[in-house]
C-alpha positions as CSV (number, residue, x, y, z in Angstrom):
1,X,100.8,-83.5,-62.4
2,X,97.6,-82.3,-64.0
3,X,94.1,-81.2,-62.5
4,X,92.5,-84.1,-64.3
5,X,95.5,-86.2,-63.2
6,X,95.3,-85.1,-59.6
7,X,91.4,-86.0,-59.6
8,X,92.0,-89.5,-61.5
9,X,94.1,-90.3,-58.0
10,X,92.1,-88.9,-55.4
11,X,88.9,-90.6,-57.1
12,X,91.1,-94.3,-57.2
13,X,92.0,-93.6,-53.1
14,X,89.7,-97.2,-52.6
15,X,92.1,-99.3,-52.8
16,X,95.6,-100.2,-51.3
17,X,96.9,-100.2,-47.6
18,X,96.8,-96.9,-45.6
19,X,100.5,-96.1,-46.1
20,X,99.9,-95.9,-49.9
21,X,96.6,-94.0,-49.7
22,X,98.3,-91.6,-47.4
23,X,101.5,-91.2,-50.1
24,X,98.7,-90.8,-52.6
25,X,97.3,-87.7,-50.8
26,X,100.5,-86.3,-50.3
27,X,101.5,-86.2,-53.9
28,X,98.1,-84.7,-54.9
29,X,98.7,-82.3,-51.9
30,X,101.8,-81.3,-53.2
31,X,100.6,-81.1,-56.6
32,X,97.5,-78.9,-55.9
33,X,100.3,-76.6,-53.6
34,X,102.1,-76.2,-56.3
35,X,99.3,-75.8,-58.2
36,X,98.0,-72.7,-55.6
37,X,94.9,-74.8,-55.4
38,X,95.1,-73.7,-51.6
39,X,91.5,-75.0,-50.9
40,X,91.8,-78.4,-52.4
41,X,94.8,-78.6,-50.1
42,X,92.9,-77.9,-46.6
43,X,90.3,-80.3,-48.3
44,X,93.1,-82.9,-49.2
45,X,95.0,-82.7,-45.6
46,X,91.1,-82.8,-43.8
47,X,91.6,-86.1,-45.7
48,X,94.8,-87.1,-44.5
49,X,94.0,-86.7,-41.3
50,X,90.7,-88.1,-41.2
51,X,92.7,-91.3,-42.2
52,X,94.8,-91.2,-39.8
53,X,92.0,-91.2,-36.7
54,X,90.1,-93.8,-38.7
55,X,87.3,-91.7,-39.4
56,X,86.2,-93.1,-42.8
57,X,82.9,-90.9,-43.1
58,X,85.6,-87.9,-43.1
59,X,88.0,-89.2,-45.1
60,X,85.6,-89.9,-47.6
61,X,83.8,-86.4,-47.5
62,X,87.0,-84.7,-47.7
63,X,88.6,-86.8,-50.9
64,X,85.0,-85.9,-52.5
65,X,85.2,-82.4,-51.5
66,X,88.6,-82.1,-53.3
67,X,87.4,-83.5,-56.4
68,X,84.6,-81.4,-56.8
């Protein structure tokens, strides 16, 4: 997967069930580990588990964080 690829995803993470915007983020986590874009990942698992406690605000701040 590409940078521009990875950022296409993350920036599309408004729609679908939480079970599919969770798989999303782990792909692009993977990717960006792969990638040794270590930062994006902490920024990308922030979003993951801001998700997970239902803390939109978070979430939100974390996916935009990773694409910037």
């Amino acid at each position: 997967m590409e940078p521009a690829q990875i950022i296409a995803s993350l920036n599309a993470l408004y729609f679908g069930d939480l079970e599919s915007i969770d798989a999303r983020l782990a792909e692009a986590e993977s990717a960006c580990a792969s990638l040794g874009a270590d930062d994006v990942v902490e920024r990308i698992r922030g979003a993951r588990e801001a998700l997970r406690g239902a803390d939109t605000r978070a979430f939100r701040k974390h996916v935009e964080a990773a694409v910037s």
